[in-house]
N, C-alpha and C positions, 0 to 999 in steps of 0.2 A: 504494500500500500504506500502511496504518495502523501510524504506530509506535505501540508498547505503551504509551508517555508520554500519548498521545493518547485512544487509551482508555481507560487507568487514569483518566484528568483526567474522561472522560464518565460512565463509571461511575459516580464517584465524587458528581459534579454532577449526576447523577438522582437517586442515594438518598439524597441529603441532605433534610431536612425544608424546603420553603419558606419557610415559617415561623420558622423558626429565628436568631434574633440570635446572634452571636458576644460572648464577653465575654470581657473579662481577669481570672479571678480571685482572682490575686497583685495584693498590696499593698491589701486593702481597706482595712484601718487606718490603711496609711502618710498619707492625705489628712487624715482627722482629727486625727491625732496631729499634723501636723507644723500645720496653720492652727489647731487649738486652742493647743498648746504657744507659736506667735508671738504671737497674740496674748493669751493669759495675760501673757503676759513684757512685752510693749508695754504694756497697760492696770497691770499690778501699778509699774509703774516709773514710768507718767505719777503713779496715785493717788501713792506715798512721794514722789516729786519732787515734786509740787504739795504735798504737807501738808511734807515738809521744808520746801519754799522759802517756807514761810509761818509756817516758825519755833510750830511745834506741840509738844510734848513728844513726847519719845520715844519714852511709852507708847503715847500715840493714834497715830503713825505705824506702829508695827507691827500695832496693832488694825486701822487701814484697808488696810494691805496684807494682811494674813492673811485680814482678812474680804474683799474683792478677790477674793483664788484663789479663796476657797470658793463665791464666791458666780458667777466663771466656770468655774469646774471645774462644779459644777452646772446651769449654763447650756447649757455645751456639750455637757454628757451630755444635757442633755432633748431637745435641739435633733438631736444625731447620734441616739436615739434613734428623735424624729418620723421626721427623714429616709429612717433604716433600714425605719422600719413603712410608709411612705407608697409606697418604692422595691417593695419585697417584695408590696403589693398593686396 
């Protein structure tokens, strides 16, 4: 005799689409967020480090750090952009 576990399980694994991939669709963002935000922070910290330790004025150290973010912050939106357009077709 067939327990009901058994057939529910065949049931179930004939009308499923062949075809069909499984995905996770929690946390899309968390991957971006978290490998853009490290390396924002690692790149923004080496640029002030290297122009502080080279004894540069104040002004230009904040100039190359702030230009830094802006110029990864913009980076990594073009780039999770590509990725998102490339994934989706």
């Amino acid at each position: 005799p067939k327990s009901s576990v058994n057939v529910c399980s065949r049931v179930f694994h004939e009308n499923r689409k062949i075809n069909e991939e499984q995905h996770q669709n929690e946390g899309g963002l968390l991957k971006p967020l978290i490998f853009g935000g490290l390396d924002g922070i690692l790149t923004a910290f080496a640029i002030v480090a290297g122009s502080a330790g080279g004894a540069l004025d104040p002004s230009v150290v904040l100039i190359l750090g702030f230009s830094n973010i802006f110029a990864d912050a913009l980076s990594m939106g073009v780039g999770e952009f590509l990725s998102s357009k490339a994934e989706n077709e």
